[in-house]
Backbone as CSV, one residue per row, in Angstrom:
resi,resn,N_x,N_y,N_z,CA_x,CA_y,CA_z,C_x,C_y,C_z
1,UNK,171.648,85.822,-157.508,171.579,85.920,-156.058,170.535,86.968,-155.684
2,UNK,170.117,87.076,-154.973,168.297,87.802,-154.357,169.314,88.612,-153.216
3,UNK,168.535,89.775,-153.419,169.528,91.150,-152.842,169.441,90.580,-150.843
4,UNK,170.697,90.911,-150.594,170.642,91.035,-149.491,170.186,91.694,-148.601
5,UNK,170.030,91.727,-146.762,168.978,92.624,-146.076,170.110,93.704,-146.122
6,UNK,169.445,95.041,-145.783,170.285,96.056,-145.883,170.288,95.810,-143.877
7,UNK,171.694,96.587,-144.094,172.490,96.826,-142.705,172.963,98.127,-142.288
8,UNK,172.652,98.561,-141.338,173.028,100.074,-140.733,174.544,100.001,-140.655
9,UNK,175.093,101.485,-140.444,176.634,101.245,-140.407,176.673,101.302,-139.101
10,UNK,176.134,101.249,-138.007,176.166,100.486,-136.927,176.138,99.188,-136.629
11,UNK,175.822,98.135,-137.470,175.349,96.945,-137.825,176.285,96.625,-139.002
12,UNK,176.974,97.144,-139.393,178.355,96.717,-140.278,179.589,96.773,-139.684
13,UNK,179.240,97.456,-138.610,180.520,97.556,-137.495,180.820,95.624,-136.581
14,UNK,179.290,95.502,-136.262,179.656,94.551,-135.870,179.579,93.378,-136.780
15,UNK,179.042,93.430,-137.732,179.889,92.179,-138.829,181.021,91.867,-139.296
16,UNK,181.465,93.578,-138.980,183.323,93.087,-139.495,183.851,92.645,-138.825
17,UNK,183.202,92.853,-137.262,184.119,91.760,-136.125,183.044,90.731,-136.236
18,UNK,182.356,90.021,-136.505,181.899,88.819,-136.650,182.639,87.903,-137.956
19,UNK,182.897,88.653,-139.413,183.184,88.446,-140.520,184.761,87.722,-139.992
20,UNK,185.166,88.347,-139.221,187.165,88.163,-138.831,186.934,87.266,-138.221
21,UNK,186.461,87.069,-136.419,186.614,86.546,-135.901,185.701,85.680,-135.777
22,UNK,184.788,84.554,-136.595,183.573,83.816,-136.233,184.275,82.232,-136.264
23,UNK,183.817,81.812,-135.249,182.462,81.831,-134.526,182.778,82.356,-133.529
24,UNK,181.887,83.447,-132.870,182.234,84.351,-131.960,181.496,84.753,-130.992
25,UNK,181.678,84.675,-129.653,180.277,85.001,-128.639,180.044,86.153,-128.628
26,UNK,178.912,86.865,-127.674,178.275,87.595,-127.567,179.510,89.071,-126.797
27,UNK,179.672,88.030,-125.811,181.232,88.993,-124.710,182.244,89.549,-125.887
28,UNK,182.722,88.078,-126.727,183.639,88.420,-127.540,183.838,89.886,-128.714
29,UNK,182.453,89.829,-128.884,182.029,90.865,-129.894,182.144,91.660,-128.919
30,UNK,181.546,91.927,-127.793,181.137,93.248,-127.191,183.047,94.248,-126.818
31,UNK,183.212,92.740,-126.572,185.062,93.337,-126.283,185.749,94.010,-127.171
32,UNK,185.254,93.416,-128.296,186.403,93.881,-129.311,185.625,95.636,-130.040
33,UNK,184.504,95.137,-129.875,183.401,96.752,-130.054,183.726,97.682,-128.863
34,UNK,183.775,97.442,-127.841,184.518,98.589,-126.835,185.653,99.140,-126.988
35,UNK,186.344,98.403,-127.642,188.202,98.888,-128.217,188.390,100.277,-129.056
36,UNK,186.936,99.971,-129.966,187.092,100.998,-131.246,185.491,101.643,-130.972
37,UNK,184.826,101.851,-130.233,183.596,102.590,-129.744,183.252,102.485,-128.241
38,UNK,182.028,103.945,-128.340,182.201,104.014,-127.580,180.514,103.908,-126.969
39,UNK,180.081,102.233,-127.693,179.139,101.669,-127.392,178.362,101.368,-125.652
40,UNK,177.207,101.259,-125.673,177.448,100.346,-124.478,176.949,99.129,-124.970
41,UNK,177.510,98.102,-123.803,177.153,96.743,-123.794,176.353,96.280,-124.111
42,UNK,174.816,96.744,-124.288,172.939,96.908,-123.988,173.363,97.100,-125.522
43,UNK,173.655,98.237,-125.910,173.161,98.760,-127.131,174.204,97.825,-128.459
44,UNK,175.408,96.976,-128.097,175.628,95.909,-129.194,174.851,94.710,-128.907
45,UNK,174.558,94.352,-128.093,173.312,93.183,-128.051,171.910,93.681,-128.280
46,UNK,171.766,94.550,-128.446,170.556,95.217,-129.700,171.003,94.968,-130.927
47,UNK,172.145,95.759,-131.300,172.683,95.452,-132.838,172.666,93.732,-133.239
48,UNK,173.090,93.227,-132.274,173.153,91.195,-132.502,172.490,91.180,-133.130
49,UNK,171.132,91.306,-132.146,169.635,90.938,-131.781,168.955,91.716,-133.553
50,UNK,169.226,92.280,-133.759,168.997,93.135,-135.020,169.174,92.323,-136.203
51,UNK,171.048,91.926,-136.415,171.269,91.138,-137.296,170.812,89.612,-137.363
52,UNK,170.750,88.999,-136.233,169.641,87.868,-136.404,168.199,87.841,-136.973
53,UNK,168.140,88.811,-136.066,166.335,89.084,-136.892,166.546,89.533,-138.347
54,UNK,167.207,89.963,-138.721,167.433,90.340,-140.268,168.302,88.888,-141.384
55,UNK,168.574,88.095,-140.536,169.080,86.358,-141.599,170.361,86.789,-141.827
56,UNK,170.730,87.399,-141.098,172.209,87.992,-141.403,173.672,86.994,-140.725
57,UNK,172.938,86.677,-139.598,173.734,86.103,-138.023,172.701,84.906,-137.726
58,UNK,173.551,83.778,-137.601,173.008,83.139,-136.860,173.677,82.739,-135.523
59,UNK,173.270,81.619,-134.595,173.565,81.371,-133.401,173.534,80.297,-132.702
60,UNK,174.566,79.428,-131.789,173.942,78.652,-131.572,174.177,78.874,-129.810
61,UNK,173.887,78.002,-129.115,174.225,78.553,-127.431,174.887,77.266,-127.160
62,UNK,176.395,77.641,-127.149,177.177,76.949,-126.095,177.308,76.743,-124.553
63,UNK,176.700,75.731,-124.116,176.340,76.096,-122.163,175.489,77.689,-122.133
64,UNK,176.103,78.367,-121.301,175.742,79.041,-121.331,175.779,79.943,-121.989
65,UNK,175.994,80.281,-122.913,177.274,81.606,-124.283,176.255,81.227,-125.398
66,UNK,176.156,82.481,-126.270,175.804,82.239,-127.251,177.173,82.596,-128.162
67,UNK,176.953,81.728,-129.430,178.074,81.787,-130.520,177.590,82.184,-131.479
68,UNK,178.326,83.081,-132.282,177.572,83.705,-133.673,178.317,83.356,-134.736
69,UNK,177.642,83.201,-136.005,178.352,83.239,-137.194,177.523,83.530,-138.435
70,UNK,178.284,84.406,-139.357,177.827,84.888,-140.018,176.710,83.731,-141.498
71,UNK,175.688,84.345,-141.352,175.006,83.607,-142.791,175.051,84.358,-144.100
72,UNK,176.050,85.577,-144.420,176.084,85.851,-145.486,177.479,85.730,-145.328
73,UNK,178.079,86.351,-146.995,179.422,86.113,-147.215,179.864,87.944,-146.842
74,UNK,181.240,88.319,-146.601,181.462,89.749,-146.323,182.075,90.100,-148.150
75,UNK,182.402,88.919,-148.675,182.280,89.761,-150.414,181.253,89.957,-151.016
76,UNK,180.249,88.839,-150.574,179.199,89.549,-151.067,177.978,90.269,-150.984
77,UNK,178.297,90.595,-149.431,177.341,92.246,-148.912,178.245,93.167,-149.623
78,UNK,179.527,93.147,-149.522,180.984,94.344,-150.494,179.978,94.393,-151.764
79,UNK,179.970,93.419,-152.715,179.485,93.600,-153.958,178.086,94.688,-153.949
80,UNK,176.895,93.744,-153.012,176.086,94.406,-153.114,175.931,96.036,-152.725
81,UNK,176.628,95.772,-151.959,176.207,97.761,-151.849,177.667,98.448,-152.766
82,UNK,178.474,98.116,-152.940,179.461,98.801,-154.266,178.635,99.049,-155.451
83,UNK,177.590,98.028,-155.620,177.038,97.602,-156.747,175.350,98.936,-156.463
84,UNK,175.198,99.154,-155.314,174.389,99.934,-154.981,174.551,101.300,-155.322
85,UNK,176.126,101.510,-154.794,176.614,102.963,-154.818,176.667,103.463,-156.163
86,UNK,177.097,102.130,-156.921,177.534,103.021,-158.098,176.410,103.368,-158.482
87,UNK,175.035,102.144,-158.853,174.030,102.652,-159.495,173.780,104.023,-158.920
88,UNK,173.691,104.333,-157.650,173.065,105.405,-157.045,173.434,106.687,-157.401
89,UNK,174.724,106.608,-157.227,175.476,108.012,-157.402,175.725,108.172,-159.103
90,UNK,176.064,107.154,-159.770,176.873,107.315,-161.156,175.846,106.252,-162.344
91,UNK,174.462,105.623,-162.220,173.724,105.340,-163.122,174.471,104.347,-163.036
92,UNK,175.030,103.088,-162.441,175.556,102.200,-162.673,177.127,102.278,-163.661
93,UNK,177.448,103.467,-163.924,178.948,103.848,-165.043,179.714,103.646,-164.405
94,UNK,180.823,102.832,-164.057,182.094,103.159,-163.273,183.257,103.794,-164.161
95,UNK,183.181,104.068,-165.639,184.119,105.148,-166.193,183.702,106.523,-165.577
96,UNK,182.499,106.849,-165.214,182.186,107.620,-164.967,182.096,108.072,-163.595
97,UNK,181.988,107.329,-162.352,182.403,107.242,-161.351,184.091,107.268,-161.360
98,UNK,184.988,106.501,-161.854,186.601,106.886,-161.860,186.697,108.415,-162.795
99,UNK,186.241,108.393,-163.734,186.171,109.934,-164.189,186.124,111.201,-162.995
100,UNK,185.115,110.784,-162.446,184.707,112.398,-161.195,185.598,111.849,-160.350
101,UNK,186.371,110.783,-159.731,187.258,110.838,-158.875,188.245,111.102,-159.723
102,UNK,188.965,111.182,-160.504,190.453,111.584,-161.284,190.259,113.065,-161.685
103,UNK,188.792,113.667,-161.850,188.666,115.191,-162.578,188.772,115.973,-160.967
104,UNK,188.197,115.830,-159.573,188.295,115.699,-158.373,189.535,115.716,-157.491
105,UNK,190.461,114.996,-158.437,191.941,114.975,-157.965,191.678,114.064,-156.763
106,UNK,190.783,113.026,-156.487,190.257,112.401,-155.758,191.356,110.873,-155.269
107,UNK,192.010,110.864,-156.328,192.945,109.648,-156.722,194.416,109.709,-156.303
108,UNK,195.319,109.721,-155.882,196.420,109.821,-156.328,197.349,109.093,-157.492
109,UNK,198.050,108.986,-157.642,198.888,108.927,-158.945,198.927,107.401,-159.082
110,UNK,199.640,106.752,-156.918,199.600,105.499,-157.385,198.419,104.630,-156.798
111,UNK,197.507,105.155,-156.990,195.758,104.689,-157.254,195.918,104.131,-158.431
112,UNK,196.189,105.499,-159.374,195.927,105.465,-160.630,197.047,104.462,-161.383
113,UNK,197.847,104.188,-160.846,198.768,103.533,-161.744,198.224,101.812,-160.663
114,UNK,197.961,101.771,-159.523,197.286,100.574,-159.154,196.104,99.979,-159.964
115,UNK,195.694,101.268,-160.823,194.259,100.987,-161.402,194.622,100.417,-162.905
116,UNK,195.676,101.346,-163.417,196.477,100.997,-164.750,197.199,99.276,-164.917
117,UNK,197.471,99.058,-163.679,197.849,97.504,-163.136,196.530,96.565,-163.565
118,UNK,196.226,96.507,-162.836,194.533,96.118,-162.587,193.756,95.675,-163.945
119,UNK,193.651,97.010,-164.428,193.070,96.886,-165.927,194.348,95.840,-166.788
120,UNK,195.469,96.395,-166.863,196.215,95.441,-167.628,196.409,94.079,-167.747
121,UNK,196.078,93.484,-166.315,195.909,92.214,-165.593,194.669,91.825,-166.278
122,UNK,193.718,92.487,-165.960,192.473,91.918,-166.613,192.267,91.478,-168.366
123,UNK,192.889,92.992,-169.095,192.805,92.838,-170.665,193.719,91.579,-170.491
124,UNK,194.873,91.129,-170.193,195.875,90.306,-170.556,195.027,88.757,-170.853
125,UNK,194.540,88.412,-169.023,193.590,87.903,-169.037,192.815,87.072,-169.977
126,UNK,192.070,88.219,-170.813,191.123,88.557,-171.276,191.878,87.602,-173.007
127,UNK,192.838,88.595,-173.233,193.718,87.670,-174.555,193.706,86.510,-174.669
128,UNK,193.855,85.649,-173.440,194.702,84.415,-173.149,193.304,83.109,-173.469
């Protein structure tokens, strides 16, 4: 897969309400972005206008309304920038990334035993 466009975390705000609720108008977004910011109206129809121009959003115009829906997947912008962070911060290691969060005390116990799950699920998996 060919890396995706990068997105501001202003511009990830409104994909997660596009990602939930699509196909979704322009009002619709702006409504549900006023709930949890403290945007104006002007400045999320910039952000739209942003993610279209970036192949992110597309659109089509109902009467008068435009409708949006997303052209990427929301697991796999997740992947790509998880997949970003780690390289960035930890050389691509995630023992080593869970290392500095557990030496950090970064984790709690049932992280860690969610994580002990997880792995076990996988090796089992992995046997079968």
């Amino acid at each position: 897969m060919s890396a995706l466009p990068q997105i501001s975390e202003a511009e990830y705000e409104v994909m997660k309400i596009v990602w939930k609720y699509a196909p979704i108008s322009t009002n619709e977004i702006t409504e549900k972005l006023l709930e949890t910011s403290s945007w104006s109206p002007k400045t999320i129809q910039t952000l739209i206008k942003r993610l279209v121009n970036k192949g992110v959003l597309t659109y089509e115009k109902e009467s008068r309304v435009f409708v949006y829906t997303p052209l990427i997947q929301e697991c796999d912008y997740i992947g790509q920038e998880s997949k970003s962070f780690l390289d960035r911060f930890y050389g691509g290691n995630i023992t080593t990334m869970l290392s500095s969060f557990i030496e950090n005390d970064r984790l709690s116990e049932s992280e860690i035993n969610g994580l002990r799950s997880l792995l076990s699920e996988s090796f089992h998996k992995e046997e079968n």
